[in-house]
N, C-alpha and C positions, 0 to 999 in steps of 0.2 A: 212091499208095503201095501196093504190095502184102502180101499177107497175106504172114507168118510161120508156116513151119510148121517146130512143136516135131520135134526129131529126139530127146528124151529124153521122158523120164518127166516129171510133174509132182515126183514125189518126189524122181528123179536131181537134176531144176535149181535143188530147193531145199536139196539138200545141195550138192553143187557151189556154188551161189551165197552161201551162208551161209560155205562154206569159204573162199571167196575173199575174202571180205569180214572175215572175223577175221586173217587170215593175210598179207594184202597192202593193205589199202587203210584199214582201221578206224582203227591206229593214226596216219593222216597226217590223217584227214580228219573226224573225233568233235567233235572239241573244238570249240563257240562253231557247230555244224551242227544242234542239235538241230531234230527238226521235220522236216526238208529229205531228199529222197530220191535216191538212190545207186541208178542202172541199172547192173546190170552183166551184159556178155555173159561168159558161164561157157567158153567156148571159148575164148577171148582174153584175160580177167583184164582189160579195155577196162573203160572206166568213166565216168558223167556223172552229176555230182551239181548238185541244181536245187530249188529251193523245189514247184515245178511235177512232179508226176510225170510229164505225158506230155511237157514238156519234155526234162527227162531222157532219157528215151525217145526221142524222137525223134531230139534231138541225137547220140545212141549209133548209132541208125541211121545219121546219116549219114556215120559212120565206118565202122563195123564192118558190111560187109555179111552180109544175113541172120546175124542177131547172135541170138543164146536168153537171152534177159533174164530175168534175177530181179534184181525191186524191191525195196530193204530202205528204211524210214522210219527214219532217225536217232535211238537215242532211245525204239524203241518195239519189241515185238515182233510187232506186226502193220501189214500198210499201211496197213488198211480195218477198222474195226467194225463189227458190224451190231446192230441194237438198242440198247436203252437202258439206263441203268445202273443202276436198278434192277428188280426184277419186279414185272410188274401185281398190281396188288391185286385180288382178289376183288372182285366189285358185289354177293354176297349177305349 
């Protein structure tokens, strides 16, 4: 498989892909999806939605050649967390 190279910004593909996703695909595909993630190529409004992110993904690839994906998580406004929910307590 070869790489993907972004032809936007980071910032372009997350407004592009957030737009496309309130505006053409949210209201079909929300309901009873929570959880599950929505690849969408921002150049074609193309779409795969899949419990599996890189399923998603990949699936989208084999449509939509050299596709500019942005990931949204059903339900959430991030894909990925990092750390833990609350802060470290002191040890002194």
């Amino acid at each position: 498989m070869s790489k993907t190279i972004a032809r936007y910004s980071k910032k372009e593909i997350a407004e592009c892909g957030d737009a496309i996703y309130e505006r053409e695909i949210r209201q079909f595909i929300e309901a009873g999806n929570k959880g599950k993630f929505v690849a969408i190529d921002i150049e074609t409004g193309a779409f795969e939605l899949d419990a599996d992110e890189m399923s998603a993904c990949n699936r989208l690839r084999e449509r939509v050649p050299d596709p500019q994906i942005w990931l949204i998580k059903i339900g959430s406004r991030y894909v990925h967390r990092f750390g833990g929910q609350k802060p470290m307590e002191s040890s002194q």
